[in-house]
MIFI-574391 format. One record per residue: x, y, z of N, C-alpha, C, O in turn; residue in one letter. Coordinates in pm, whole numbers, plus 32768, in hexadecimal, padded with zeros to 4 digits. Layout:
% residues N
XYZXYZXYZXYZA/...
//
This chain:
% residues 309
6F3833D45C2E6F9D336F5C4B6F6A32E45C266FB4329A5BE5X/6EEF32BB5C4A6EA132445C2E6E8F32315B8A6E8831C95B49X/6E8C329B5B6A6E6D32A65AD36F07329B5A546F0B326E59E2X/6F7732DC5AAF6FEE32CA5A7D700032295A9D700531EB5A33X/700931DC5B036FFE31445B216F9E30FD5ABF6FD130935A9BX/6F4A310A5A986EF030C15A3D6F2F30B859966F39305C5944X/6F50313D59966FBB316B59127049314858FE708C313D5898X/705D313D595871133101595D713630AC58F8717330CB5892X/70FD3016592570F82FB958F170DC2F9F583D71092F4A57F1X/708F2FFC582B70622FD8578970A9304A576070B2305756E6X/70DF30A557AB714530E7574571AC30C1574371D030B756CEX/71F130A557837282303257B6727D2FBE572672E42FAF56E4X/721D2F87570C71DB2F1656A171E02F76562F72212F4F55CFX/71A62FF256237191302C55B0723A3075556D7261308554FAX/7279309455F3730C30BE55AE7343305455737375306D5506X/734A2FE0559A73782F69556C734C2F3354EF739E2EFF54A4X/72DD2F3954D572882F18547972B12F9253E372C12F79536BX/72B62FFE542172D8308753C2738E306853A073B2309F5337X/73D9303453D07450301353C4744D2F9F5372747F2FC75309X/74382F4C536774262ECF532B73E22EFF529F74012ECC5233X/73862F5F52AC73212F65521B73992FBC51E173A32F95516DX/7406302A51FB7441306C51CB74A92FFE518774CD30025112X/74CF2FA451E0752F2F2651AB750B2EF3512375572EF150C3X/74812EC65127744A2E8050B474242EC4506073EB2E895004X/742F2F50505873FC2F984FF9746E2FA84F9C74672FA04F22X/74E22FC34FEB757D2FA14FB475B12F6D4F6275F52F884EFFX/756B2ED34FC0758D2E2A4F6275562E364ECF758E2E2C4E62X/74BE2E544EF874732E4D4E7674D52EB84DF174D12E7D4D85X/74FB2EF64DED753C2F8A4DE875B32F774D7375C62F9F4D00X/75F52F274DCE76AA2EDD4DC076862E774D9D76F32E3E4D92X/762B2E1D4D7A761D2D8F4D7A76792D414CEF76B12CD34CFBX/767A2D904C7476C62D664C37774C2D9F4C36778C2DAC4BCEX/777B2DC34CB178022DD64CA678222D644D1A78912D504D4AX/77B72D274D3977C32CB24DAE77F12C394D6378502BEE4D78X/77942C384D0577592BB24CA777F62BAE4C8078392B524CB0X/782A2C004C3878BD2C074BF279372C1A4C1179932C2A4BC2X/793F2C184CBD79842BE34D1479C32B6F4D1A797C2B0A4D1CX/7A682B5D4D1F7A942AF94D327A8D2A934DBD7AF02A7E4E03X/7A382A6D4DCF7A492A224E617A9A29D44E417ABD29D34DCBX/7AD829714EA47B1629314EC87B1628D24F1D7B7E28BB4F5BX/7A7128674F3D7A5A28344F7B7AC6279F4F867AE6274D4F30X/7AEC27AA50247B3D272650877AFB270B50FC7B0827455168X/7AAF26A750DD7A6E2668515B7AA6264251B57A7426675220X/7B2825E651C07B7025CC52277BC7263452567C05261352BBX/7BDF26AB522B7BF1274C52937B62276652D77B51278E534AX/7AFA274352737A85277452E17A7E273053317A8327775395X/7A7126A3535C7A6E263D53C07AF4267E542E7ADA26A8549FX/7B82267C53F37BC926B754717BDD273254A57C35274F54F7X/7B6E279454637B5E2829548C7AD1280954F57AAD285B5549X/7A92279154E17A3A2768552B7A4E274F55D97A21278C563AX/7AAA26D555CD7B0B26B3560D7B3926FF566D7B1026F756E1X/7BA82763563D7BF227CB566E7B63281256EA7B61280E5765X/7B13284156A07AAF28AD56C77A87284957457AB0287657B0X/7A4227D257507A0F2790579B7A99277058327A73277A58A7X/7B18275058177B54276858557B5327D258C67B4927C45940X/7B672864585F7B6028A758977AEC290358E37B0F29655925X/7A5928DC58D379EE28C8592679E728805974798F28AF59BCX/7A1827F859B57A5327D15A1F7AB627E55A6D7AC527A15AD2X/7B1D285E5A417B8428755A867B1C28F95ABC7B1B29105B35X/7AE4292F5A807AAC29885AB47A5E29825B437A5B29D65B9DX/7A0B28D45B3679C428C65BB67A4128C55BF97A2E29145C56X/7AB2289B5C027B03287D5C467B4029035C867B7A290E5CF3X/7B2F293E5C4D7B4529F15C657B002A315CE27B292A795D3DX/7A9029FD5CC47A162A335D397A1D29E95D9479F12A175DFEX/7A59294D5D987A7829205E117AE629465E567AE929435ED1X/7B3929685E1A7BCE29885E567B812A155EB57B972A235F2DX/7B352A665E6F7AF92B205E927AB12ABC5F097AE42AE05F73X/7A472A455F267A052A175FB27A6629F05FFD7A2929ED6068X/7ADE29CB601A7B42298860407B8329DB60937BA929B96103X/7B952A54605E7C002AF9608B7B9B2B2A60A67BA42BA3608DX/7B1D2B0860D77A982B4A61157A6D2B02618E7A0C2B2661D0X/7AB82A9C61AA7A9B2A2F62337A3229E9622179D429DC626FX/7A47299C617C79ED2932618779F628EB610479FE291E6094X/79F4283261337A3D27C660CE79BD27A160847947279960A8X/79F1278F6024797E27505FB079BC26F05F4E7A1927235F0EX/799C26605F2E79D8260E5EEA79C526305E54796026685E28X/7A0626175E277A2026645D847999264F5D1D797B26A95CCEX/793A25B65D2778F325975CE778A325DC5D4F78F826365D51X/786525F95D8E77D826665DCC77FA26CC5D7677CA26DA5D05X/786C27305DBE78A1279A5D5A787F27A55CD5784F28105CB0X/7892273E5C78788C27425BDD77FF27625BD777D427C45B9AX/779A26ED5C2F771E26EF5C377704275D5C3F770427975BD2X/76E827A15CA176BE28445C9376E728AE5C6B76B829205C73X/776628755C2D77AB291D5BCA775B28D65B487723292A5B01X/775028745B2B7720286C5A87766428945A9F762628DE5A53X/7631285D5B0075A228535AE9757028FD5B2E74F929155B1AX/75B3295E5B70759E29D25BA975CB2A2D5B1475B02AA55B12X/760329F75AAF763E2A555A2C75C62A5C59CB75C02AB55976X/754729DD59DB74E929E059C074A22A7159D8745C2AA1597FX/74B52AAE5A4574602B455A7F74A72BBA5A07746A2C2459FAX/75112BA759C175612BFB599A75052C585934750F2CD0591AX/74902BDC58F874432BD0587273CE2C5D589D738B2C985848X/73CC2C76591873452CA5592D73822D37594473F22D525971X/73222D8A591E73522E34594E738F2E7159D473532E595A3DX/73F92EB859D774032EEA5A4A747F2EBB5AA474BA2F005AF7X/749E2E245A7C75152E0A5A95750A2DCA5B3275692DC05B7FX/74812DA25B4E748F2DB45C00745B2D265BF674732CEF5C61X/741B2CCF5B9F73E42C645BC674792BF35BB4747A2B785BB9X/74CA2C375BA475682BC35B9E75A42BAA5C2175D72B3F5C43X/75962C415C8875992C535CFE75392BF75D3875662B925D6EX/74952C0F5D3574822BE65D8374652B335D8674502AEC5DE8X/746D2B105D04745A2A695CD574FF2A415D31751129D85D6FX/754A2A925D2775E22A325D6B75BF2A2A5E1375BF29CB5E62X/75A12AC25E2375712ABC5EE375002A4E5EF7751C29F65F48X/748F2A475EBD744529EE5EBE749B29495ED774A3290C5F41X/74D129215E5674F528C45E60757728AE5EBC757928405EF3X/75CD28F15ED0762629075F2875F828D85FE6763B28996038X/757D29125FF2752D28FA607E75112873606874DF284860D0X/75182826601D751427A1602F755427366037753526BF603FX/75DD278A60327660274E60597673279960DD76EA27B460EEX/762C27BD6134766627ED61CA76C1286461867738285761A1X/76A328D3613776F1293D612D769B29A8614A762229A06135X/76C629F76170767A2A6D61CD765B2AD9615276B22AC260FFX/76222B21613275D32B92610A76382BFE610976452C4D60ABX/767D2BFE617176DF2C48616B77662C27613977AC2C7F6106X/778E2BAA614578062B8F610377F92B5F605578552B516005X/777F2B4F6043777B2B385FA677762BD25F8177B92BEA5F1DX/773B2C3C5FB477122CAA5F6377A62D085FA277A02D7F5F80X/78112CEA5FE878982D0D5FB178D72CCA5F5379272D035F09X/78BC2C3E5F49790C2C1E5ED879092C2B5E49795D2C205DF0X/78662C505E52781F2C665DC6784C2D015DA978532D1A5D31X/786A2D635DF9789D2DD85E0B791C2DCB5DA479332DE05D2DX/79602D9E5E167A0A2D7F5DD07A052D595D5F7A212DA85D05X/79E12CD55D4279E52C835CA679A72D025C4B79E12D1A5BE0X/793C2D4D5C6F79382DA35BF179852E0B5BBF799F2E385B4FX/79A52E275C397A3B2EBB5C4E7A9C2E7A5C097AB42EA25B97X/7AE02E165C387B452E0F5C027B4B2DE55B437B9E2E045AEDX/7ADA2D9E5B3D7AA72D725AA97AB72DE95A597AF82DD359F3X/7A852E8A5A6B7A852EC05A3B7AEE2F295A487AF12F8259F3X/7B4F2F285AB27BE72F575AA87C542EF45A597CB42F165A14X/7C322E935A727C912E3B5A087C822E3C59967CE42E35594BX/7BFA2E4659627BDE2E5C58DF7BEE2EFE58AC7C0B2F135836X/7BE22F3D58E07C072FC958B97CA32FBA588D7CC32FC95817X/7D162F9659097D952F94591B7DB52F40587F7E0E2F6C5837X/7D6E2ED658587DBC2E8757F87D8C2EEA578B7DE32F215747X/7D0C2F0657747CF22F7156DE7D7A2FCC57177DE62F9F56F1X/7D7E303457617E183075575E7E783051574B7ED330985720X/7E812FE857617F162FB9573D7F3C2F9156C17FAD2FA15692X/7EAE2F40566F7EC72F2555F37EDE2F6E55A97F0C2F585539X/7EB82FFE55EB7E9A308E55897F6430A455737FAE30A95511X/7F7B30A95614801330BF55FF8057307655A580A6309F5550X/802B2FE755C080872F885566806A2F9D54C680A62F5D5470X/80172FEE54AE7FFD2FDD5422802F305B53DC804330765365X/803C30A8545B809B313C542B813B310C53FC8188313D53ABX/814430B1544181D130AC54438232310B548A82AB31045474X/81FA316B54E68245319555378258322654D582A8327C54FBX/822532325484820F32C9541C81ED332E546D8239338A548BX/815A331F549D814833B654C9814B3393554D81183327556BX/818533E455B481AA33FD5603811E34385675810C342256EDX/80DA347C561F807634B756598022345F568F800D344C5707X/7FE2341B56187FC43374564F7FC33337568D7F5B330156B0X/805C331356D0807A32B75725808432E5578D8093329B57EEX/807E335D5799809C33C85823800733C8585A7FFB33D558D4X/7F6333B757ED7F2F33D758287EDC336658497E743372588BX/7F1D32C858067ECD325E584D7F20322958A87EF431D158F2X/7F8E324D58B27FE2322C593F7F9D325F59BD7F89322F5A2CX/7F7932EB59747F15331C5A0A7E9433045A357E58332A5A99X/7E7532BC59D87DE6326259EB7DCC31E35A3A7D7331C45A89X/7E5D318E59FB7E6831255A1A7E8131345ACC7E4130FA5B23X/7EE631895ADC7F0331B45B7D7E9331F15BA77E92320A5C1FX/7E3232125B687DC932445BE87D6A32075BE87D0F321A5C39X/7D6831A75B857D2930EE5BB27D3630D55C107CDD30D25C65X/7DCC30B05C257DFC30555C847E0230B15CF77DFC307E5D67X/7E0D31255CEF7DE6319D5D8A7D68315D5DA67D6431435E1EX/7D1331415D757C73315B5D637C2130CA5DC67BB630B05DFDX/7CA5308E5DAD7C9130305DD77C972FE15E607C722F6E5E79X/7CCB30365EA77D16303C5F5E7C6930035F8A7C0130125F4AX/7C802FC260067BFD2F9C60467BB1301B605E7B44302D6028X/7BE6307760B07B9430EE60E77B4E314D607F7AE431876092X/7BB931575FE77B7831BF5F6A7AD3313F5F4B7A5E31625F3CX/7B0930B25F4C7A8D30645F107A04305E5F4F799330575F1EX/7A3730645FDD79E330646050796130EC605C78E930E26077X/79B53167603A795A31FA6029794B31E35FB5791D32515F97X/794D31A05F43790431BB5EAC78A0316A5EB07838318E5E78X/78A530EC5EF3782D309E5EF177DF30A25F48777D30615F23X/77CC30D25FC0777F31236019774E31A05FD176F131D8600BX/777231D15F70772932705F7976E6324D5F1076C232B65EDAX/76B531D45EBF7682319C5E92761231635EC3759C317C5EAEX/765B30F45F1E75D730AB5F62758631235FD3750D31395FD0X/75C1314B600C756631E2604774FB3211603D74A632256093X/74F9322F5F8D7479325D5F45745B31F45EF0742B320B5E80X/7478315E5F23741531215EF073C630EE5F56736530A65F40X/73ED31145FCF73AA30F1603C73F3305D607C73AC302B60D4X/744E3026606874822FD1609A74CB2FB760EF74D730236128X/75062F706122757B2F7461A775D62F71618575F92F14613CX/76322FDD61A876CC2FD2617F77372F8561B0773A2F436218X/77942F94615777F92EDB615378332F09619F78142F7B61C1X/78A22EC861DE790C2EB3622479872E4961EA79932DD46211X/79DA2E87618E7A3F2E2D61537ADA2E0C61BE7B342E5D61D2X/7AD02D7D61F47B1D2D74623C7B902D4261E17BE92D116226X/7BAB2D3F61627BFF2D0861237C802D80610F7C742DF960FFX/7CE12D3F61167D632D8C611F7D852DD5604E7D632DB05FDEX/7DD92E46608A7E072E9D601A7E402E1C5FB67E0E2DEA5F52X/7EB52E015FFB7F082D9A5F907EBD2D465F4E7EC82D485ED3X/7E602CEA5F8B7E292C805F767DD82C9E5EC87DE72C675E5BX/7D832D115EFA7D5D2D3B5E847D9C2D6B5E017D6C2D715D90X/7E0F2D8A5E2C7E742D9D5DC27EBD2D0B5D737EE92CFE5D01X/7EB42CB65DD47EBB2C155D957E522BF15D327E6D2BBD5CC6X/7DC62C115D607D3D2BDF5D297D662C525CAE7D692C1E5C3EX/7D842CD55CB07D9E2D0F5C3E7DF82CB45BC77DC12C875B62X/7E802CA35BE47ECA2C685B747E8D2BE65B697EB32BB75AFDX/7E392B8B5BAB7E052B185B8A7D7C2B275B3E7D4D2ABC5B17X/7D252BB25B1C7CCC2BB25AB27D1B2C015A547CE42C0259E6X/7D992C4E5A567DA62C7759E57DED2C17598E7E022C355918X/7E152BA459C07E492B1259787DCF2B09595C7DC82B3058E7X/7D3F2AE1598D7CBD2ACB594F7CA12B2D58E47C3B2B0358AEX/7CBF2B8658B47CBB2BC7584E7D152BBD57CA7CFE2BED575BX/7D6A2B8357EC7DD92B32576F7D902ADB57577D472AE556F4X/7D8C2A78579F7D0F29DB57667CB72A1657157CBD29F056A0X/7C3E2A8F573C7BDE2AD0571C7C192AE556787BF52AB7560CX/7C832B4156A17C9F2B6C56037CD92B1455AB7CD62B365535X/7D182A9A55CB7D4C2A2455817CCD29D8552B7CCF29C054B2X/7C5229B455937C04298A55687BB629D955087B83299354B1X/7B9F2A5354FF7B5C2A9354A87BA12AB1541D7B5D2AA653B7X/7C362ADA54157CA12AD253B77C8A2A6A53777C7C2A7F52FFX/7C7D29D053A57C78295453857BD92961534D7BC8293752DBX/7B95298153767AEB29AF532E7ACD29D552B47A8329AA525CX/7B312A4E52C37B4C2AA552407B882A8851C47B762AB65153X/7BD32A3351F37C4C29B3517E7BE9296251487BE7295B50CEX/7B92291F518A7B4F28B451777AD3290751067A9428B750C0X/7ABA297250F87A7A299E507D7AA52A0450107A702A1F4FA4X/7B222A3950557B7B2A9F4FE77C042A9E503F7C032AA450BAX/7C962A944FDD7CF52AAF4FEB7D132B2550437D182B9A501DX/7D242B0050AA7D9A2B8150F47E112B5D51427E0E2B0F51A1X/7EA92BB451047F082B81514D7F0E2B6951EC7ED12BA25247X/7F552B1A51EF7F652B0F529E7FD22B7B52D780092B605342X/7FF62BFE528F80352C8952B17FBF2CC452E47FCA2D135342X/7F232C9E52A17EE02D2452D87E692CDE535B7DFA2D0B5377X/7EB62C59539E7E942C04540A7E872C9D54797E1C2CB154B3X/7EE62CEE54877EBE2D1754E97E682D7D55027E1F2D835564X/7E712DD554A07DDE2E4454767D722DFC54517D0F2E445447X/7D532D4F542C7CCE2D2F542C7C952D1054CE7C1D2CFF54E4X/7CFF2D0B55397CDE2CF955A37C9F2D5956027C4B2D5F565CX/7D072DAF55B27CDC2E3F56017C4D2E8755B67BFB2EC955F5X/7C462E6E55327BD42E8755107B2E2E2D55807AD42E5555C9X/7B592DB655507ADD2D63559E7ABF2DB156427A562DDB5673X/7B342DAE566F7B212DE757027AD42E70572F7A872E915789X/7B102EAC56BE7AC32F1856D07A102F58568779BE2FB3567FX/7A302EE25668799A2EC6562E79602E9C569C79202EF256D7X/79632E2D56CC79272DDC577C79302E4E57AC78C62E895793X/798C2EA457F779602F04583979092F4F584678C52F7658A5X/79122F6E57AD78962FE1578B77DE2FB4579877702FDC57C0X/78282F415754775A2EE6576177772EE4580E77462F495840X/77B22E91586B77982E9758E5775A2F235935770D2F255995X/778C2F8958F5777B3014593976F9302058F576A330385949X/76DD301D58B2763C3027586075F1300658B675D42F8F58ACX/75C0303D590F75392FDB595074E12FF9592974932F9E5946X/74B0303D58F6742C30155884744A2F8E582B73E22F595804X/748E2F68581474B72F09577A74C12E8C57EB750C2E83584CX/74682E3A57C174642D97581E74F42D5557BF74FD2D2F574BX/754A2D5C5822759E2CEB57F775E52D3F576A76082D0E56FEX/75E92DAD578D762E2E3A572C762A2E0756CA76912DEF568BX/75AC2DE4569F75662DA3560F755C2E7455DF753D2EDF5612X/759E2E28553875992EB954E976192F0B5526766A2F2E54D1X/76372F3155B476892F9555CB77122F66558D774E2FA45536X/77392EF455C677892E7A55D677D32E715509783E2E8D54D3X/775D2E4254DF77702E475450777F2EAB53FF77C12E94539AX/774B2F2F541077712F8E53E178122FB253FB785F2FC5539DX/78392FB6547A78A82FFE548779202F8C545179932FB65445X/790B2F21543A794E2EC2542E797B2EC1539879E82EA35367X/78D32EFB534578D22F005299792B2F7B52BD79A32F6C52A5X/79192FB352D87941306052C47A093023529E7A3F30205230X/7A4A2FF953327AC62FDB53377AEE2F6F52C47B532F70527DX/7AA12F2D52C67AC32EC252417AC12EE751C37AEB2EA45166X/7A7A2F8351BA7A852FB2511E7AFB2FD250EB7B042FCD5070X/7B612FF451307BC8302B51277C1C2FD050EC7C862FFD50BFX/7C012F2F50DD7C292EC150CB7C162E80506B7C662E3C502CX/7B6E2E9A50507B3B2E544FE47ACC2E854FA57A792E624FF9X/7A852EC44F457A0F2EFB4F1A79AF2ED84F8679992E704FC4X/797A2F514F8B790C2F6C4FF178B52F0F4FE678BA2EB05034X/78572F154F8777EB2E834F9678232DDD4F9C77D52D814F83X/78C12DC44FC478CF2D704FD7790A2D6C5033793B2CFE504BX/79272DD9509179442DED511678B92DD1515078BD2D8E51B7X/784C2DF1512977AF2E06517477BA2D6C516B77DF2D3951D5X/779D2D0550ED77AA2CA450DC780E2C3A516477EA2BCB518BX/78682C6E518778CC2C2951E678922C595289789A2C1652F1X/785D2CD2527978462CC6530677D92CA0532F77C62C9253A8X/77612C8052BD76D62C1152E377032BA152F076E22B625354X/773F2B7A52B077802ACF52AE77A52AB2533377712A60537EX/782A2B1B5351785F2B2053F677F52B04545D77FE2AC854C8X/779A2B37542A77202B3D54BC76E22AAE54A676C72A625502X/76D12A97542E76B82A03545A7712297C547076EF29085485X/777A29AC54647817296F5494781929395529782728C9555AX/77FE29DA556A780429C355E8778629A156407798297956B3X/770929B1560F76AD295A5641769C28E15639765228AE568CX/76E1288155C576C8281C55BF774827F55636771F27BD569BX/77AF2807563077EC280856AD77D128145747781327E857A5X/775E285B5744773A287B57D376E4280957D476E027CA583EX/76A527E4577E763F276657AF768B26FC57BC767F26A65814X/770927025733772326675763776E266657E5778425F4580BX/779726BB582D77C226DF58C3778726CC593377AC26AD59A4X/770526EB58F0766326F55983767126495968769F260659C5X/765226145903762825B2591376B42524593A768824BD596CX/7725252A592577A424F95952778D24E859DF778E24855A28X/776D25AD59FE77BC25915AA7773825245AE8774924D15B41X/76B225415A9D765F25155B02767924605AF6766724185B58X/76A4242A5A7276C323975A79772D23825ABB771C23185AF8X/779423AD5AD077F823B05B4877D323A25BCB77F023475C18X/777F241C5BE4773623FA5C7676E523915C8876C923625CF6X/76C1236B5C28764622EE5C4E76A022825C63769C22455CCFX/76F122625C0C776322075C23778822285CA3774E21D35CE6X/77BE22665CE57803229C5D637760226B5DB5776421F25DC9X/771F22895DCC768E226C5E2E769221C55E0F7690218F5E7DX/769521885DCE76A820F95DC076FC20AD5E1576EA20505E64X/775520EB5DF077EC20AB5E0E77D820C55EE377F820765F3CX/77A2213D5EEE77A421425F61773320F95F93774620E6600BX/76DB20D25F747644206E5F8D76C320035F9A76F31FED6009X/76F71FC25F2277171F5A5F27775D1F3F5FD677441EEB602CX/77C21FB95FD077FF1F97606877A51F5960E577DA1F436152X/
//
């Protein structure tokens, strides 16, 4: 067991590393079918696919405050930003647990209990990854056009056993039989059925922004109509999902991009699908910093202003 623990870590690094070398072996591969590619570079789409994205990484902190709020406990929007942007920092590292515990950490220093951050951090991920499932289904439907039948019959039943999935008491026994065998203390979600069904349609609107901004990404270096706005949304989403579920993959580096090239081939030659979904990753990191670093000049401003009083 001690010996599997010592190993974890550099194999977790080495799948990642083996994913990435398969990428570039690709690039190298395809490179002149890259070179002879029509891009279509628009900087001012990239600036408002920038924009868009950063928006909607603040609506997001705003997300997790609304999830502390329907948990019996207030948090002013700039703390909030503060520790949803600088706890996304943990995202980078293997395992998926140092995002958890950098928000509880910092969370206890706003007078939030251990227990009410690690339900809300619960929720915000549940629902992140039922909404994002629900919109890849739906785009799937919308792109059928209502053709096959089979289809729609069988992400209708997906989408509904999301939202089954989602009742306090089903969330309550999935994340306990979890924390159980990780040795932790199990939650107690005092937040109501409906409520969560609100926080539902208010991230799956965060997933339109999501896919607007990335559509707008995609424009900004190759032509794509704004007809196939909604299968690039549902594509991206279900890409995030998949890197999120990766916990080996820090920050579903490699998982994330693969499945993302994979869906984008269908769209555009493969080595320039691979091409779009490295770019993406550095799209949205440069976004996350300029976020970490916003909310924290906001707050300092805000600590001033209150000195000044």
């Amino acid at each position: 067991m001690v010996k599997w623990k010592r190993l974890q870590k550099p194999l977790q690094w080495l799948t990642v590393v083996v994913i990435f070398a398969f990428i570039g072996q690709r690039l190298h591969r395809d490179w002149h079918q890259i070179s002879q590619y029509k891009f279509q570079f628009q900087y001012p789409l990239l600036l408002f696919s920038f924009v868009v994205l950063l928006c909607r990484q603040f609506s997001a902190a705003l997300g997790w405050k609304l999830i502390l709020q329907k948990s019996g406990h207030s948090l002013n929007y700039l703390s909030a930003t503060r520790i949803w942007f600088l706890s996304q920092l943990g995202k980078y590292a293997p395992g998926k647990v140092w995002i958890v515990l950098g928000r509880i950490y910092l969370s206890q220093k706003e007078s939030i209990s251990k227990r009410v951050s690690s339900v809300s951090i619960v929720i915000e991920m549940i629902l992140g990854v039922v909404s994002g499932t629900i919109i890849f289904l739906l785009s799937l439907v919308l792109k059928s056009k209502a053709k096959f039948e089979n289809d729609i019959l069988f992400s209708s039943l997906i989408v509904v056993a999301g939202v089954i999935a989602l009742h306090p008491n089903l969330l309550k026994e999935f994340s306990n039989f979890f924390l159980v065998r990780l040795k932790r203390e199990p939650l107690e979600l005092e937040i109501r059925y409906h409520e969560i069904l609100l926080l539902l349609i208010y991230y799956l609107a965060m997933w339109f922004f999501f896919g607007l901004a990335f559509h707008l990404f995609i424009n900004s270096i190759t032509l794509v109509p704004i007809s196939k706005l909604p299968i690039m949304t549902g594509i991206f989403s279900i890409s995030w999902v998949a890197g999120f579920l990766a916990l080996f993959a820090p920050g579903g580096l490699g998982v994330r991009e693969g499945i993302l090239a994979f869906f984008l081939s269908f769209y555009f030659p493969t080595s320039v699908a691979i091409v779009l979904s490295l770019l993406s990753r550095l799209w949205i990191t440069a976004v996350e910093m300029s976020g970490i670093g916003i909310s924290l000049i906001l707050n300092k401003i805000l600590v001033k202003r209150r000195r000044a009083r």
